[in-house]
C-alpha positions in Angstrom: 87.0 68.9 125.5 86.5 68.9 121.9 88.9 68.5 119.1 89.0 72.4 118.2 89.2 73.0 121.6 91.9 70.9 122.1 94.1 72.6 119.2 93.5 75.7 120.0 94.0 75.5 123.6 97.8 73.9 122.7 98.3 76.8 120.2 96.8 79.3 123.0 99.5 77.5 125.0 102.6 77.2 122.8 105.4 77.4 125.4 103.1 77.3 128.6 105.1 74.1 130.5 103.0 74.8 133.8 100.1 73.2 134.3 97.9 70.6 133.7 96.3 68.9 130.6 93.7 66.5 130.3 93.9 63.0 128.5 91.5 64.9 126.2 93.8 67.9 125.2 96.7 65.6 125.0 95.3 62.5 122.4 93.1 65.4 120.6 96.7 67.5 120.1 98.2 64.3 118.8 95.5 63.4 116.6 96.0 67.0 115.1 99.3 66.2 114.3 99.0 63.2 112.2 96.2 64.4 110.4 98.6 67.8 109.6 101.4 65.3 109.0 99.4 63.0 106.7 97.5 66.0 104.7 100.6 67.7 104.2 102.8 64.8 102.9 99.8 63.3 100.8 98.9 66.7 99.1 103.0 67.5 98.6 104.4 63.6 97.8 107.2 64.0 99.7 108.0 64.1 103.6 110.1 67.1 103.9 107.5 69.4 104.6 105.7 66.8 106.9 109.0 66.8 108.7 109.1 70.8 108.8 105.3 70.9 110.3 106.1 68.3 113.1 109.6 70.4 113.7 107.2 73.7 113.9 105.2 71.6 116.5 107.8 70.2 118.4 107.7 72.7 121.1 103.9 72.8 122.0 103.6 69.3 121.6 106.5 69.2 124.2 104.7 71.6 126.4 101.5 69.6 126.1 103.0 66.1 126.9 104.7 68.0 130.5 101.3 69.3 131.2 99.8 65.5 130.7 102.5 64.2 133.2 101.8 67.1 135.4 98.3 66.2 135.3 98.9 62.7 136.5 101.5 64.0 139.3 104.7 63.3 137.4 107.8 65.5 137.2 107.7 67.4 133.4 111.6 66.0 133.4 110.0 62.7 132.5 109.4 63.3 129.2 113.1 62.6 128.3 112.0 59.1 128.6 110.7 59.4 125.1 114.4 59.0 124.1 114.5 55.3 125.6 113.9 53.0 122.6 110.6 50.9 123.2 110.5 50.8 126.9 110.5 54.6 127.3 107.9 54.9 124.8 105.9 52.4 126.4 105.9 54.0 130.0 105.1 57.5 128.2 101.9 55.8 126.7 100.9 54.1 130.2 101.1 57.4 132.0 99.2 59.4 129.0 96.8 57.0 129.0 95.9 57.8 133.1 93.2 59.5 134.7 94.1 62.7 135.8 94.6 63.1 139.2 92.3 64.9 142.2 94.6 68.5 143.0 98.0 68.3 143.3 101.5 70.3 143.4 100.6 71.5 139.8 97.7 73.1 140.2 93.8 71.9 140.5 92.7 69.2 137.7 91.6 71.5 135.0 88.2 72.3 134.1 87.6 70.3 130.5 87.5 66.6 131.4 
């Protein structure tokens, strides 16, 4: 999966929770993110409209993060782990950082690898 592909599969799939995404989709989303973040804070100066982008992006980054756990096998109800302080973020960036998983109760491993 390709970077375009990538951001235009998690805008194709704003508030699709069901699923599965590859380790592809998911690090290619968030690298659209902070490149959005940065251009628009370094073009404006300040980080209020940074902060309104990410806000506009909160929900399909949410859907693509439970796709990622689903794609590993995991329950979408562990993303609330990213409120944990340190040790939540640092299980989030183990399981992100898996191999996706042969077919399971989400569905088959998707087709972009």
């Amino acid at each position: 999966m390709t970077f375009l592909q990538a951001v235009q599969r998690g805008f194709q799939q704003l508030t699709n929770f069901s699923g599965r995404a590859t380790r592809a989709e998911f690090w290619w989303w968030a690298l659209f993110q902070l490149m959005a973040y940065l251009a628009i804070t370094l073009t404006l100066g300040h980080q209020l409209a940074g902060t309104l982008l990410l806000l506009a992006l909160a929900v399909p980054s949410l859907a693509v993060g439970v796709r990622r756990l689903h794609d590993i096998g995991r329950s979408g109800r562990w993303v609330v782990l990213c409120l944990l302080p340190v040790l939540g973020w640092l299980t989030m960036l183990y399981w992100h950082t898996r191999p996706s998983g042969a077919h399971n109760q989400f569905g088959p491993r998707p087709e972009f690898q």
